[in-house]
C-alpha positions as semicolon CSV with decimal commas, in nm:
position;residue;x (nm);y (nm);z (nm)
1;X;0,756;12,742;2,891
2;X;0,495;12,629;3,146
3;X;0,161;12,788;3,094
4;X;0,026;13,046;3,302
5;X;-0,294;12,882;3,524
6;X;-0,527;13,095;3,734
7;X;-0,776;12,819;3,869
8;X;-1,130;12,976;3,933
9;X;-1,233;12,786;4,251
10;X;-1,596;12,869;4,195
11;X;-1,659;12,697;3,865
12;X;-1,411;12,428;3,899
13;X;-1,261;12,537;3,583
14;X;-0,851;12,609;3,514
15;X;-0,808;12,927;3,275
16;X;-0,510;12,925;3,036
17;X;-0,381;13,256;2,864
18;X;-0,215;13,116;2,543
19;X;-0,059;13,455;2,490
20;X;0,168;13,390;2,833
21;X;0,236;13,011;2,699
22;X;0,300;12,807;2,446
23;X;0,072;12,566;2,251
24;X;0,322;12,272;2,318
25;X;0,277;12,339;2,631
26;X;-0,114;12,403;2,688
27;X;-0,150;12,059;2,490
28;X;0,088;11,901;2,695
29;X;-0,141;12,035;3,015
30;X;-0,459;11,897;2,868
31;X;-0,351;11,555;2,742
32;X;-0,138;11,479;3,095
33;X;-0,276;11,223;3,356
34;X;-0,342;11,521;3,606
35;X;-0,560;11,766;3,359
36;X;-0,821;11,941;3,510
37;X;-1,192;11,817;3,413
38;X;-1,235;12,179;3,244
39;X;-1,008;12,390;3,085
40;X;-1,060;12,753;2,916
41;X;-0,794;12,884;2,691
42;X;-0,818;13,236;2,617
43;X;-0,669;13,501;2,394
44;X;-0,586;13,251;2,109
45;X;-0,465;13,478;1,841
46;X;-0,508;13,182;1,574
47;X;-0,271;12,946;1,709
48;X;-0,244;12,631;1,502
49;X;-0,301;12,253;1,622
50;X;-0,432;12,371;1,958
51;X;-0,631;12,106;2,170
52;X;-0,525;11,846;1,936
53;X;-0,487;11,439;2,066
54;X;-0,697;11,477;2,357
55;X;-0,785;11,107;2,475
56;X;-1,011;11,186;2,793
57;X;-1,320;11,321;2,912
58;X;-1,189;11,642;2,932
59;X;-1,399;11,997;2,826
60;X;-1,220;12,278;2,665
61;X;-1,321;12,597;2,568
62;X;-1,165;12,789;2,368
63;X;-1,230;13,184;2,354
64;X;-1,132;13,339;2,051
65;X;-1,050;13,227;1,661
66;X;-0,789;12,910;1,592
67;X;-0,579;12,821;1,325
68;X;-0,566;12,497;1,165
69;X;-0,593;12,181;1,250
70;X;-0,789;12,324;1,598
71;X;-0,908;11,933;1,843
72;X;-0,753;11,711;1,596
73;X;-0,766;11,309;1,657
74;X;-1,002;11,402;1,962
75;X;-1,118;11,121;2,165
76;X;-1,359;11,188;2,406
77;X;-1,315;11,540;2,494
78;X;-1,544;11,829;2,427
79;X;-1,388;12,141;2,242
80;X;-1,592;12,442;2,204
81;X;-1,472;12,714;2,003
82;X;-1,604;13,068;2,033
83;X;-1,512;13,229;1,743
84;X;-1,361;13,063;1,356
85;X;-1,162;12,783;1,247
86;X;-0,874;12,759;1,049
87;X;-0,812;12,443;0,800
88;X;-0,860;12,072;0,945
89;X;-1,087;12,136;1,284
90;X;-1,112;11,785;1,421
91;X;-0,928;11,638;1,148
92;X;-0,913;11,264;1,207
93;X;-1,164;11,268;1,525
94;X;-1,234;10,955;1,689
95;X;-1,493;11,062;1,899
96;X;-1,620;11,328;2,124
97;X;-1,807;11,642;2,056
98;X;-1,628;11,992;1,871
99;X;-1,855;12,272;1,862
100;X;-1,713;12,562;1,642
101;X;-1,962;12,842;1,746
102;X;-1,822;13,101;1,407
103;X;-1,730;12,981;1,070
104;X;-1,457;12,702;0,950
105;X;-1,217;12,679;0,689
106;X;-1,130;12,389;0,453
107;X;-1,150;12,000;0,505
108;X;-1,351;12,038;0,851
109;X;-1,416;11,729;0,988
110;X;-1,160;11,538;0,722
111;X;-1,108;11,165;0,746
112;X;-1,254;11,176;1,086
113;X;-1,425;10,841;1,237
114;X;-1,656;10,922;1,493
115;X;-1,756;11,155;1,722
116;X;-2,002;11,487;1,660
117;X;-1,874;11,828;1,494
118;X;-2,104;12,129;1,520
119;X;-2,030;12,458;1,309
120;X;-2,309;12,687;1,404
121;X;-2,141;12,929;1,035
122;X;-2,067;12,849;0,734
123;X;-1,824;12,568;0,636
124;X;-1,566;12,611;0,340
125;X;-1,455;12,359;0,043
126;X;-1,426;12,019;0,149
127;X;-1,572;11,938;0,443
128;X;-1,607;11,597;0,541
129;X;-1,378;11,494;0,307
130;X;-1,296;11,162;0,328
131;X;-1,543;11,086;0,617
132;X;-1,530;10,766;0,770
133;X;-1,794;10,779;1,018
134;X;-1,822;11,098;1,218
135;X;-2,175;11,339;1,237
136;X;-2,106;11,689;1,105
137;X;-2,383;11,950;1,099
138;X;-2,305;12,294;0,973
139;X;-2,582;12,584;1,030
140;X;-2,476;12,717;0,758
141;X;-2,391;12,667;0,412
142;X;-2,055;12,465;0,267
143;X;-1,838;12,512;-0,007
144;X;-1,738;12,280;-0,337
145;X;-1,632;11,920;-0,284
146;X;-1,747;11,853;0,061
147;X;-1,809;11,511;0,138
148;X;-1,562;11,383;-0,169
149;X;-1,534;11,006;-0,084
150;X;-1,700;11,035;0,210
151;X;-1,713;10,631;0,274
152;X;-1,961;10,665;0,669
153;X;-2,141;10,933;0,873
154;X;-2,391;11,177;0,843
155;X;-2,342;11,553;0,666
156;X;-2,637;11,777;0,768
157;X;-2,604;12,110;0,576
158;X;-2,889;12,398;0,707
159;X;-2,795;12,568;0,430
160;X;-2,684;12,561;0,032
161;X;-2,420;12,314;-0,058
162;X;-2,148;12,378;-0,330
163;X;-2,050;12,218;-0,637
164;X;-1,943;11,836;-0,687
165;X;-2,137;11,783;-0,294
166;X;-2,087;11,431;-0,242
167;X;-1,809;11,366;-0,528
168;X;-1,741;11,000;-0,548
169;X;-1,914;10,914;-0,235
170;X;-1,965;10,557;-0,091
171;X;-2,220;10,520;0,209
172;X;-2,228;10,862;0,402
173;X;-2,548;11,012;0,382
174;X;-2,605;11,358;0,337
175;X;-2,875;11,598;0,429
176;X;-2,956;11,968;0,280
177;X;-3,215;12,192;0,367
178;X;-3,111;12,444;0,081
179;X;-2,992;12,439;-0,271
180;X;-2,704;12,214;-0,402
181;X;-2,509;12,385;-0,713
182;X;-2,443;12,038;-0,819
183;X;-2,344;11,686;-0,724
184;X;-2,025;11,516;-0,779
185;X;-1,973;11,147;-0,960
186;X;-2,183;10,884;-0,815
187;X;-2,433;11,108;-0,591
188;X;-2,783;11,174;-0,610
189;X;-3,095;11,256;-0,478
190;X;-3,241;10,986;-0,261
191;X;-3,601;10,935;-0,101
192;X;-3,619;11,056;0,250
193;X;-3,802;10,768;0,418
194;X;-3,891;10,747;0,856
195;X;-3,559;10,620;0,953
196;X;-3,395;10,889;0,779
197;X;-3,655;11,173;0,925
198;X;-3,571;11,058;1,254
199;X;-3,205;11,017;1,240
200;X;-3,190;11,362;1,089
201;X;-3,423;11,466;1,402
202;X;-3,207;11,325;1,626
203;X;-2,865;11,517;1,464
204;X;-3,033;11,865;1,448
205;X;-3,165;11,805;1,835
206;X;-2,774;11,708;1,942
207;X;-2,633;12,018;1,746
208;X;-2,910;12,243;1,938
209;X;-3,111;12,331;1,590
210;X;-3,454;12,337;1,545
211;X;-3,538;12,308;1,192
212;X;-3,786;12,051;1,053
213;X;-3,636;11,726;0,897
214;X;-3,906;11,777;0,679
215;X;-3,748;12,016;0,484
216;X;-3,426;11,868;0,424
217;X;-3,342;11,638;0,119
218;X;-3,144;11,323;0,156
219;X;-2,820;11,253;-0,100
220;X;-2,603;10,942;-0,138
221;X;-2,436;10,732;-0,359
222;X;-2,578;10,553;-0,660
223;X;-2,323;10,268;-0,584
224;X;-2,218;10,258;-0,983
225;X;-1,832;10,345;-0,903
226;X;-1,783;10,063;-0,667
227;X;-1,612;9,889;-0,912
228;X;-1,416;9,947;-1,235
229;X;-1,647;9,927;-1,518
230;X;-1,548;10,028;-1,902
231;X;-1,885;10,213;-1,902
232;X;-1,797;10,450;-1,626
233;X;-1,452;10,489;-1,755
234;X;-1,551;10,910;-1,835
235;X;-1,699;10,927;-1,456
236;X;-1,337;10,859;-1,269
């Protein structure tokens, strides 16, 4: 089923009504040689791996709540969301900005590389798990387990942090403004010295916050579980 396109000569922007298309086929239009430089998809209903593999410069917005799995393995592109997430939003990401303007689900921002996720809400269990190099900031709090062997990036939380934050973490760093129920194996509480004021300035400025670095505290590994060791046998 080709997808329905009204282009809006004004804005120089192509609108896409998911509910008179399919998914495969709004994809299809936004990864293809010929996509237009911006794209708005409306009346999502939830649909499920929507805006996912985009390689270009493309921008997409995206009016309404996704499903899981929303912009995943973006390169490049800009994905805004406005409304909630389902599971996975920019699972694997490469690079690129996604900006989830409501709340997400689980594993937000899992594995991913590179690139800059914003959720302006609240993120769930999870997130950034496995991170290997992206910037997430979440305005919000974030559930248990976020950050689990995160192994590179940047976590900025704006609010409270779960249990087990950081679990088994190798060189992400992690920044919370509010409480953290309690850390996982291997994290802890680490001195928040000028580089890490600024790079946390820098994050909050790119994800359009204004809170003071100042009152954030920095978390990261202790670096004892790089290795077996007999001693740490209880922490694996």
């Amino acid at each position: 089923m080709a997808p329905s396109v009204i282009t809006t000569q004004d804005t120089a922007e192509t609108t896409v009504d998911l509910q008179s298309s399919s998914t495969r086929a709004v994809n299809e239009l936004l990864t293809s040689p010929e996509a237009p430089a911006r794209v708005r998809v409306t009346d999502p209903q939830g649909a499920h791996a929507l805006a996912c593999g985009l390689d270009s410069t493309i921008d997409v917005v995206i009016d309404g709540h996704v499903g899981y799995y929303c912009a995943g393995v973006n390169q490049k592109a800009t994905v805004t969301v406005n409304g909630n997430a389902g599971v996975g939003v920019a699972e694997n990401m490469m690079s690129g900005r996604v900006h989830i303007k409501g709340d997400a689900s689980q594993s937000a921002g899992a594995t991913a590389h590179g690139g800059l996720l914003v959720i302006d809400g609240n993120a769930a269990a999870r997130c950034g798990i496995s991170m290997k190099g992206v910037d997430i900031v979440v305005g919000g709090n974030i559930g248990h387990m976020s950050a689990f062997m995160g192994q590179a990036g940047r976590l900025v939380v704006c609010g409270d942090a779960g249990e087990a934050l950081g679990d088994s973490i190798y060189e992400a760093r992690i920044y919370v403004r509010g409480s953290v129920a309690s850390l996982g194996a291997d994290c802890v509480k680490k001195d928040m010295r000028e580089e890490h004021l600024k790079e946390l300035a820098e994050l909050l400025d790119a994800a359009g916050l204004k809170h003071d670095p100042s009152e954030f505290t920095r978390y990261g590994s202790a670096r004892q579980l790089y290795n077996f060791h007999v001693d740490n046998a209880s922490a694996y």
